[in-house]
C-alpha positions in Angstrom: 17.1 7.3 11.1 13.2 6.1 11.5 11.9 3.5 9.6 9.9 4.8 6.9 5.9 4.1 7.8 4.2 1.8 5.2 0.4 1.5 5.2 -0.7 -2.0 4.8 -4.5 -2.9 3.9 -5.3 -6.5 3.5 -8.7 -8.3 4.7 -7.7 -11.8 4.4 -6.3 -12.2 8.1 -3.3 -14.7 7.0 -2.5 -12.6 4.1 -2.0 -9.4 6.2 0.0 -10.7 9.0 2.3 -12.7 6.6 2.6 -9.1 5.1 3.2 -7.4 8.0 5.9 -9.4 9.5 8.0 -9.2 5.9 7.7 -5.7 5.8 8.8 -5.2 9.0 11.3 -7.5 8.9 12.3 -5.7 5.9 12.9 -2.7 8.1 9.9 -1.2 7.9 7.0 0.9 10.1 4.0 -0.8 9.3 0.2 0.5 10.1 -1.7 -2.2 9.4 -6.2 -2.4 8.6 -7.8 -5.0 7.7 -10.5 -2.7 6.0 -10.7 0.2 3.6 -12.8 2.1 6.1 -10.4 1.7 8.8 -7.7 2.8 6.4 -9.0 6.0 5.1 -10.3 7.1 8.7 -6.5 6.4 9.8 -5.5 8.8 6.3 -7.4 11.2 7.2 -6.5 11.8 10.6 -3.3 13.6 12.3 -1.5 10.8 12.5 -2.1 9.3 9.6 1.4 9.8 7.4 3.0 7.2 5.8 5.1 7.0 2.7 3.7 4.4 1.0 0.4 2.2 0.6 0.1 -1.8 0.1 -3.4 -2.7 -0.4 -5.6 -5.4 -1.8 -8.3 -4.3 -4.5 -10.9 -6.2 -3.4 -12.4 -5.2 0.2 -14.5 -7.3 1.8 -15.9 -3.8 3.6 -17.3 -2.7 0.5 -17.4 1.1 1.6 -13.3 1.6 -0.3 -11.8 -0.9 -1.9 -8.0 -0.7 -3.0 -8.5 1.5 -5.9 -10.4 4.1 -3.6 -8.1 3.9 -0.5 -4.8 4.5 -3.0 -6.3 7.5 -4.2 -7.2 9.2 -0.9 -3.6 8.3 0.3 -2.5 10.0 -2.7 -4.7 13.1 -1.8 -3.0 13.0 1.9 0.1 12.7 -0.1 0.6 13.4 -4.0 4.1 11.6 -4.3 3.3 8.4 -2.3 4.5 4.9 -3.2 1.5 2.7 -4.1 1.3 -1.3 -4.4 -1.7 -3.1 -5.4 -2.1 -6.8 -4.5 -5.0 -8.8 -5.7 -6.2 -12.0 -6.7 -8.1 -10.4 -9.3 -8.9 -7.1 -10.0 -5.5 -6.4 -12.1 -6.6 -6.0 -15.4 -8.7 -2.6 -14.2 -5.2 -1.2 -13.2 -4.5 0.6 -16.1 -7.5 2.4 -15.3 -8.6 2.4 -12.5 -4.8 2.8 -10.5 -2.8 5.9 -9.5 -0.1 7.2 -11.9 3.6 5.6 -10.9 1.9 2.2 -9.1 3.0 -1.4 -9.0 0.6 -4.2 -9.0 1.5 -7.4 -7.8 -1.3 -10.9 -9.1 -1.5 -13.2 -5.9 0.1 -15.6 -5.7 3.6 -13.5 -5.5 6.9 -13.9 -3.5 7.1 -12.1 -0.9 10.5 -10.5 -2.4 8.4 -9.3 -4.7 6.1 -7.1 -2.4 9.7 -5.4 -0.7 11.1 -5.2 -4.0 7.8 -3.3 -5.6 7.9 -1.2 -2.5 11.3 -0.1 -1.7 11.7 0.3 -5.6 8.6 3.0 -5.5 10.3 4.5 -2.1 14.0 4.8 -3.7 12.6 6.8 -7.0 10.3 9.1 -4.2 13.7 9.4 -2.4 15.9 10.3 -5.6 13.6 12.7 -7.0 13.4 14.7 -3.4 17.0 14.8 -3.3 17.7 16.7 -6.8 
């Protein structure tokens, strides 16, 4: 079976490659940007599935930030798994974040990030097979 495809959006270089490597490691396909822009032009091409979304709020790109790259990738896909991660930025979730999201306050376990995933992914998974 192939690894399910995870978007990953993170500008602080560290941050997204200390990301990267657990979700992979986790078993996962990872596309990874370091910008919002980058992110939604890779959404909104052919190639640009992927089950679920990890992004930061905060962009340093300024065009999209997390809020607007979530809800394009829910556009691309209505039923997609969504994780915010932010150092600040939470307390808008409730309104500014897509229906059925996680978000996780840095600093967080990495645990927490495959757990807040793969937790989105399984209910995704369960509802498609009823």
């Amino acid at each position: 079976m192939e690894p399910v495809r995870i978007m990953l959006v993170e500008d602080e270089g560290l941050l997204l490659f200390e990301f990267e490597e657990a979700l992979i490691e986790a078993g996962f396909n990872v596309v990874a940007f370091s910008s919002g822009t980058k992110a939604v032009e890779y959404l909104r091409s052919a190639e640009g599935a992927a089950k679920g979304v990890v992004t930061d709020i905060k962009l340093s790109d300024r065009a999209f930030d997390g809020w607007e790259v979530a809800r394009i990738a829910r556009e691309v896909d209505p039923e997609g798994a969504v994780v915010y991660v932010s150092g600040h930025g939470a307390v808008d979730w409730p309104s500014q974040g897509v229906p059925n999201s996680i978000v996780l306050e840095k600093p967080f376990a990495i645990a927490q990030l495959i757990t807040a995933i793969s937790q989105l992914l399984n209910g995704r998974l369960a509802d498609a097979s009823t």
